[in-house]
C-alpha positions in Angstrom: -11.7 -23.5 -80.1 -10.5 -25.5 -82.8 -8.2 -23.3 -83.6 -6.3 -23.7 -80.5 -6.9 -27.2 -80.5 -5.8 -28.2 -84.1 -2.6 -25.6 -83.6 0.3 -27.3 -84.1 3.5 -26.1 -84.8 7.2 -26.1 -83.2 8.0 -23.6 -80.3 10.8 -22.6 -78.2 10.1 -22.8 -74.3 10.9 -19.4 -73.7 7.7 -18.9 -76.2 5.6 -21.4 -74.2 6.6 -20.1 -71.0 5.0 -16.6 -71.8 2.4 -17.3 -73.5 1.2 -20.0 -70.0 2.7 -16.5 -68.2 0.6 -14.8 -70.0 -2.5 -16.6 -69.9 -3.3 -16.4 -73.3 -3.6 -19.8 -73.5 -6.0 -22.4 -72.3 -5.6 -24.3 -69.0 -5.2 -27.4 -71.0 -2.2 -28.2 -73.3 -1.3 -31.3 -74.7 2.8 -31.8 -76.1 3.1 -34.2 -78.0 5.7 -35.8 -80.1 7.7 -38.7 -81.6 9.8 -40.4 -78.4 13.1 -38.7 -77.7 12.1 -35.2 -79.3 12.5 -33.5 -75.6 8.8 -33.6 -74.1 9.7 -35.1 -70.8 13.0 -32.4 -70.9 10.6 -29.7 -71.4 8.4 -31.4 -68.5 11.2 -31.3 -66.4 12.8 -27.9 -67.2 8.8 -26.2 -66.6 9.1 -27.3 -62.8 12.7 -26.0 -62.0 11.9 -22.6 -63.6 8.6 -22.7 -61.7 10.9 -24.0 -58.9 13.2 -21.2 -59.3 10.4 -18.1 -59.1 11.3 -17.4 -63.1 7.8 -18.7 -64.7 4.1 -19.9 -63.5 4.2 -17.5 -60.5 0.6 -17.7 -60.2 0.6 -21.0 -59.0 1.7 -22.1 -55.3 2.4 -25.7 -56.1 3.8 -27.8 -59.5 3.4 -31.3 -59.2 4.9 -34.1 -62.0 3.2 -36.5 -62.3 5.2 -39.4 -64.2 2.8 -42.0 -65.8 5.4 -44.3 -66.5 5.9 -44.3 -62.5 4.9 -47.6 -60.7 3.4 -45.7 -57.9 1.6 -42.9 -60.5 -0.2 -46.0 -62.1 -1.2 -47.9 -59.2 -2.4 -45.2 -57.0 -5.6 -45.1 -55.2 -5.4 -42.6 -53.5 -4.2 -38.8 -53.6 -1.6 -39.8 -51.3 -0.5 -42.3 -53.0 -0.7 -40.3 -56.5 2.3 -38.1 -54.7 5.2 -40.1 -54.5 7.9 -38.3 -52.5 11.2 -40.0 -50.8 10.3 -37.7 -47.7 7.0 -38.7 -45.8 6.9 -35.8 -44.1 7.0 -33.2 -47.6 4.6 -35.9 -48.8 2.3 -35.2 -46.2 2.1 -31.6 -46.7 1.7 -31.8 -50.4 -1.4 -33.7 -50.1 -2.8 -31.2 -47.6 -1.8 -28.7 -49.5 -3.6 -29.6 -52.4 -6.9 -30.7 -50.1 -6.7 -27.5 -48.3 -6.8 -25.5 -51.5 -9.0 -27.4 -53.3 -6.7 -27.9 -56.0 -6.5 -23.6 -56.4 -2.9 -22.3 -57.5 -2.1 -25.4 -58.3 -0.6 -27.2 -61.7 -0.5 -30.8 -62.6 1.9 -31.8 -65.0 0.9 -35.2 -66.7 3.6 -36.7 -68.0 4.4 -39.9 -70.3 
């Protein structure tokens, strides 16, 4: 495991992409970086390809979760954790992910 845990080198998404495609890689993956090298970009562009049908097909539901976010960091509650301008999609996240028991679903931690 400590090969996969100390690897760290550069990649292009489209390499990331396949390889969490793929599953060859772990469930957990950390990016890291110096601030303004792309991490929250690459965040971002992961969920509208996943959004889009083009990658992470296994899962049923991608949720960002911004950790700068006022309402990430005070949450209590799932509900509150899933901050959406609609109450109504906010609604059905949550019972999405209570119905499912968190299966088919991805959690992007991001900040």
């Amino acid at each position: 495991i400590n090969d996969i845990v100390n690897e760290k080198h550069p990649m292009e998404f489209q390499q990331i992409a396949k390889k969490l495609a793929d599953g060859s890689w772990p469930k957990l993956i950390l990016v890291e970086g110096a601030p303004g090298v792309g991490k929250s970009t690459f965040a971002w562009k992961l969920c509208r390809k996943w959004n889009k049908g083009k990658i992470l097909s296994q899962y049923k539901l991608v949720v960002l979760l911004r950790l700068r976010d006022k309402h990430v960091r005070e949450a209590k509650t799932l509900y509150d954790l899933i901050h959406y301008d609609i109450p109504k999609k906010r609604e059905l996240i949550v019972e999405e992910l209570i119905l499912s028991n968190g299966k088919e679903t991805l959690l992007l931690f991001e900040g």
